[in-house]
Structures are given as C-alpha cells and as structure tokens.
N, C-alpha and C positions, 0 to 999 in steps of 0.2 A: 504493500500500500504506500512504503514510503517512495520508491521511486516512482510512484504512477502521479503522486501531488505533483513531482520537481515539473514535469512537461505540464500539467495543466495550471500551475503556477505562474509556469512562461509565456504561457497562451494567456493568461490574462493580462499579463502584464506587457504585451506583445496589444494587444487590443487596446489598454488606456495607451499606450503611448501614439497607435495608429487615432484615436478617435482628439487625443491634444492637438496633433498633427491638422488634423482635418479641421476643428472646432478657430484654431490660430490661420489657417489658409482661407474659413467662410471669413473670418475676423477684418483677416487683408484685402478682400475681396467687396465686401462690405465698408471699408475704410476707404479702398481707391478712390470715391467718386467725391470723397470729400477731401483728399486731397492733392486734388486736381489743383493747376496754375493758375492765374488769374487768366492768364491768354487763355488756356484751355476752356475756361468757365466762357467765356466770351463768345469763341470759336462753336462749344460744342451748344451754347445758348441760344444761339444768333442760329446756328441750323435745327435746331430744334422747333423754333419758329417756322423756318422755311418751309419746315417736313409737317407742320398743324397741318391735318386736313378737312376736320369735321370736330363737332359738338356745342355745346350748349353757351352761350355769352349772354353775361348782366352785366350792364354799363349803368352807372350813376356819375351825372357830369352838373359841373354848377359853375356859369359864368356871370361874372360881375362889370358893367360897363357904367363908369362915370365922365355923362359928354360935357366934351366944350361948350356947347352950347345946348340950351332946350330943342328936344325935338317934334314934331310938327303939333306931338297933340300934350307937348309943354314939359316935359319930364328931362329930367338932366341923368337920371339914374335908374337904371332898370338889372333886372337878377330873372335869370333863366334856370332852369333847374329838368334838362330834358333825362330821359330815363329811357333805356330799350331793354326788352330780357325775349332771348329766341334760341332760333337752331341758326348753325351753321356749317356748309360743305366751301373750300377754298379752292376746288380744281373737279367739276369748274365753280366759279363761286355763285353760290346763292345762299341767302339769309331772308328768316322770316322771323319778325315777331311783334312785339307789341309796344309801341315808341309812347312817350306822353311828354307834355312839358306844361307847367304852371296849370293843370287844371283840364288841358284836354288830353284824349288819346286815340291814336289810330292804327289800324295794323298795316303794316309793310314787308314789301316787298322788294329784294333788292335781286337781278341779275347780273353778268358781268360791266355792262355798261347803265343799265338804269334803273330807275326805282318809280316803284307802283306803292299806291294809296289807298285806302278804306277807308271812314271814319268807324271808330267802334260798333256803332250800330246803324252801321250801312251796309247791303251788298254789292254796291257798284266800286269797281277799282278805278283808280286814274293814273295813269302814266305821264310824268313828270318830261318835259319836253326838252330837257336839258341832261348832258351825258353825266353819269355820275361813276364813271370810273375812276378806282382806288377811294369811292367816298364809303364804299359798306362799310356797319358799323361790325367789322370783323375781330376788333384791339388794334392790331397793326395792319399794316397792306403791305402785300408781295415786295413791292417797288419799292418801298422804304426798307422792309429788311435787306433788300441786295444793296441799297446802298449804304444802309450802316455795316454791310460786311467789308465794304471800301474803309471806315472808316472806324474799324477795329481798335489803333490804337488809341481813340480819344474814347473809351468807355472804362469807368469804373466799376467796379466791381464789389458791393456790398456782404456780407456774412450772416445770414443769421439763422435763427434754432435748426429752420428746416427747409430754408431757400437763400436761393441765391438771387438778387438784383441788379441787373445790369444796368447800367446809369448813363447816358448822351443826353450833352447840355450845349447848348449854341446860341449866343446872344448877337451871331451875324448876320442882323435882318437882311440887309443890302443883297448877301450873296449868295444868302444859302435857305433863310428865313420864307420871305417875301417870295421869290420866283419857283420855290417847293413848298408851299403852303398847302396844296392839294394832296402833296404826298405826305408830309409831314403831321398832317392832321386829318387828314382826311377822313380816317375813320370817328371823329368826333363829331357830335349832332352840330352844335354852335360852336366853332373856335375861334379864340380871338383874331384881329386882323391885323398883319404886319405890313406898315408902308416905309416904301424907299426913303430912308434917310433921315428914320423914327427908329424910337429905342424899343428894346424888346427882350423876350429871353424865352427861350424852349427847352424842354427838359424831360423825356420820356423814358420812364421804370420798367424795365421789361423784365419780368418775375419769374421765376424756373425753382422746381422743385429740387433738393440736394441728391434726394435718390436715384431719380433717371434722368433729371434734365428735362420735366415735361413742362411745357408753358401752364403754367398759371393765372397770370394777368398781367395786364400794363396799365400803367398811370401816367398820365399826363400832365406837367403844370408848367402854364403858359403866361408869360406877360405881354401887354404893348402900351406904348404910353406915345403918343401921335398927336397930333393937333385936332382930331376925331374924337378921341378919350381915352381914357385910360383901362384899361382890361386885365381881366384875372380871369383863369380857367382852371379848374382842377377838375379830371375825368377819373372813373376807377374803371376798369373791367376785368371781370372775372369769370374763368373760362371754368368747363364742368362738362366731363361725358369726352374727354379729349379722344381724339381718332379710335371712339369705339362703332365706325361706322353708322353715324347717324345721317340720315338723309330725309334734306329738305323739302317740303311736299310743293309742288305749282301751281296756287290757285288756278281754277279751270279757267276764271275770265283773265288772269294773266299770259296764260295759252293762246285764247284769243285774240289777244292784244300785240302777238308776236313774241313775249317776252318766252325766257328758259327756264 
C-alpha cells in the first residue's frame, strides 16, 4: 500500500501544479487587454467603431444658445433638449426610432442619404427634401471615424473601472471646425454653429469597454461664441444590443416613397 500512495501522491501533485499553471495563463490572458498601450487603446478603439454594425442607440442632447440680439419673436435665449432612443444597422445604414424635443415627438426614419417623418400620432410619412448624409443619429458617422484614424496621435486616452475613453478636442474653427461640421457632428439632432473666424471648441468621448473593446457610447461637448451667440452642446449616446444582428424594419410608406 505504501508504494501504491508515492504515484498517486504525484498524480496529485502533478495536477495542482498543471491547474496553477492554467489558473496564472487565464490570469494573463484576462490581464492582456488591460494592459494594452495607449496607441493600442486608440488603434484597436477607433476600429472597433468602424467594425459597429447594428443595435440599439439612446441619445440625450441639450443645447444652450444666448443671441446677440433678440430674435424675430423677441427672445435672446433659448434651451433645446432633443432626445432619440431606436435600432440601428451601419452597412447599409438605417435607423429608426423615436426623436422628441421640448414637448413634441415624432418617429423617424433615416436611410443612407435621407430622412423621413411621422408625427407620433400620425400615419403619413414625409421625406425631408434635403440630403442628410452622415447626419443619422448613429453616435458617430463612418466618415468621421476614418478621419480621426488620420488623426491618431492627437487622442487621449482616459482609464477607468471598466472603460476606456478616447478623447479628440479641436478649437480650429477656420480649418477643421466650420468646413467639417457635417461630419463632425453630424450625428447630433441641434449642434452648435461654427463661423469662419469665430471662436469655438469640439470635443468628442468615444467610450469602449476594457474587456473587448466594444463601443459603448460617445459624448459630445461643443462650444461657439460668434457674433450670432454664444452656444453650448453636451450630447450622450449610449449604445445597447451591439452587433447582435439587429435589423431595422422599413416602414411600408417609406418603400413607397423610394427610401431603403
């Protein structure tokens, strides 16, 4: 009996050191992603975006405008507070859901170039006469992530319990502000307005989880101060249901209407 313990003595002890082994490799494996480089965070952030194809978006957005002067029906100061919560698919893109601001609401519809309208308790859709591409309220647009991937090294890179935030700030109305405002904002219901050779400042949070790198949300916060007025924007949006194949339905009078 005593030689028959020594071998299965070793067999256990043979098995805690395989399972230390294993328990220290999930450990490292588990630790990798959080300590990734800031370039890495950036890089695999910024494609993690690129790669969103589908799911669920809540946007809560509040702009503050104090004019130069009164406007036609006397007010110098007005506060927007629009609000969307829908589905969305990016390739190709469409987004539907439910927009409000200060008291009303209507449901929409956005295909890759335009957007259609309802009011809440309406059946009739309207198609908006003017192109709205890169304006879906998607958090960010295509076009913008390719070019903040140009613009890599100017992004910060924030730490916290269980996300990462990626940070681009630009207070170059003239040259980057003003003639990319459609891209740069685009997905915002009201954003502020940058004029040539007014002051300004942009600053978009784009949020990724520590574990895989999944988009989360983007935030917005936007200044302009012009001889117009003065403006303040802060947007949140938060995404939910990321690329688990959600797909956006096409009202039947949007079919009609030509839209996809």
């Amino acid at each position: 009996m005593l030689n028959m313990r020594k071998p299965i003595l070793s067999l256990v002890g043979l098995l805690a050191v395989a399972s230390l082994v294993g328990c220290q490799q999930a450990e490292g494996r588990k630790g990798d992603s959080k300590e990734l480089s800031q370039e890495q965070i950036i890089d695999k952030g910024l494609e993690a975006f690129e790669h969103l194809k589908n799911g669920e978006i809540k946007l809560e957005s509040k702009i503050e405008r104090k004019f130069s002067e009164p406007t036609s029906d006397g007010n110098t100061h007005a506060v927007y507070t629009p609000t969307f919560e829908g589905s969305f698919e990016l390739k190709p893109v469409r987004v539907r859901g439910l927009y409000t601001n200060n008291g009303t609401s209507q449901e929409e519809y956005y295909d890759a170039f335009h957007e259609y309208s309802r009011p809440k308790d309406s059946s009739e859709w309207e198609m908006f006469s003017y192109s709205q591409e890169n304006k879906q309220p998607v958090g960010v647009n295509q076009e913008a992530i390719r070019f903040f991937q140009t613009q890599k090294d100017k992004f910060e890179v924030t730490k916290k319990k269980d996300q990462y935030v990626l940070t681009y700030k630009s207070k170059d109305v003239n040259h980057l502000l003003e003639p990319n405002d459609a891209v740069l904002q685009g997905p915002v219901p009201i954003g502020v307005s940058y004029f040539e050779n007014s002051e300004g400042s942009y600053q978009i949070d784009l949020i990724v989880s520590k574990e895989n790198l999944t988009p989360l949300g983007v935030t917005y916060t936007c200044t302009s101060n012009s001889s117009f007025a003065k403006e303040k924007l802060t947007c949140k949006i938060t995404y939910s249901k990321q690329n688990t194949g959600i797909q956006v339905e096409v009202p039947e009078a949007v079919e009609k209407l030509g839209g996809i």
